[in-house]
C-alpha positions, 0 to 999 in steps of 0.5 A: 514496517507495516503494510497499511496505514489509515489517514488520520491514524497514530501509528508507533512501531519498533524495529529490532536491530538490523543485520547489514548484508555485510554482517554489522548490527545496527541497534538503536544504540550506534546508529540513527535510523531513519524511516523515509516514505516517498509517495504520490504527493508527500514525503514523509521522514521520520527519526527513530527513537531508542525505545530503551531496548535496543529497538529503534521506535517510529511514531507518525502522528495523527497531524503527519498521516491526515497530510499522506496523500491517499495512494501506494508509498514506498518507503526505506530504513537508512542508518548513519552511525552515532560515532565519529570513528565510523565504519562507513562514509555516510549512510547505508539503505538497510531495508524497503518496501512499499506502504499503501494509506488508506483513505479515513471514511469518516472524513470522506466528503465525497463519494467513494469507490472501494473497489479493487481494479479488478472488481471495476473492470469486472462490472465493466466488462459485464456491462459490455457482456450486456450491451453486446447480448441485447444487440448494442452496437458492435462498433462506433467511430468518434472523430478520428477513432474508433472503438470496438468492443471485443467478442463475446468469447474473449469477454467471457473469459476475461470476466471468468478470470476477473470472477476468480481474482475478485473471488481470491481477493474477497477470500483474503479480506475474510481471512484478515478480517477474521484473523483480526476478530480473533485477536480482539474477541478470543 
């Protein structure tokens, strides 16, 4: 299963057979697989076809993935056997994990923000850093709270964390995206 799937995107995979934890093998040929992903405010199920090699093939269609919900997914494979002389009542949960979808760009009608959790509290607490260095206010009461801002000590090695976690996550996505100009270009 992939990790990432871009709203408005066709998406087709196979699956090979899969071994159950007490040794059966489900192939595409005695059983129904079912791929089901459960998210902020869709569900998505789908039914695998035999691809004619004992994989099981899943499709999403453009119309299904244009209606996920921009957010992380969790999905699962559940396989229900094709005889009536079944070896299991129902169905069993062979496999899962998560899916994120991703939002289309070229359908954004509004602003988008892309970046991670950590790149936001970053240029937060660098505006903290700021205001607290130019002599901002160390403190201010609303109503019933009050909110502080933290020392400058513990917002600097925040920051410095956030510097390496940003640094690590940008390091990733040139990875990937290099890994994937190789495939295309070469």
């Amino acid at each position: 299963m992939l990790k990432n799937l871009t709203q408005g995107d066709a998406l087709e995979w196979k699956e090979p057979a899969i071994t159950a934890k007490d040794g059966y093998i489900y192939t595409a040929s005695n059983c129904v697989l079912t791929c089901s992903l459960a998210g902020p405010a869709t569900a998505l199920n789908l039914t695998a076809k035999d691809s004619g090699t004992e994989t099981f093939l899943f499709q999403i269609t453009t119309e299904q993935s244009l209606n996920l919900a921009v957010g992380h997914y969790f999905w699962s494979y559940r396989a229900a056997q094709n005889n009536v002389e079944s070896r299991m009542d129902g169905a069993q949960t062979l496999a899962g994990g998560r899916l994120q979808v991703l939002p289309n760009l070229a359908q954004q009608t509004t602003g988008y923000d892309g970046r991670s959790f950590a790149e936001k509290t970053l240029d937060a607490v660098n505006s903290a850093l700021a205001n607290l260095s130019a002599g901002g206010l160390k403190s201010y009461t609303l109503g019933s709270r009050t909110f502080t801002y933290r020392d400058i000590a513990d917002l600097m090695k925040l920051r410095d964390t956030l510097l390496a976690t940003v640094a690590n996550e940008r390091r990733k996505e040139a990875r990937k995206l290099e890994t994937k100009a190789r495939a295309v270009y070469g």
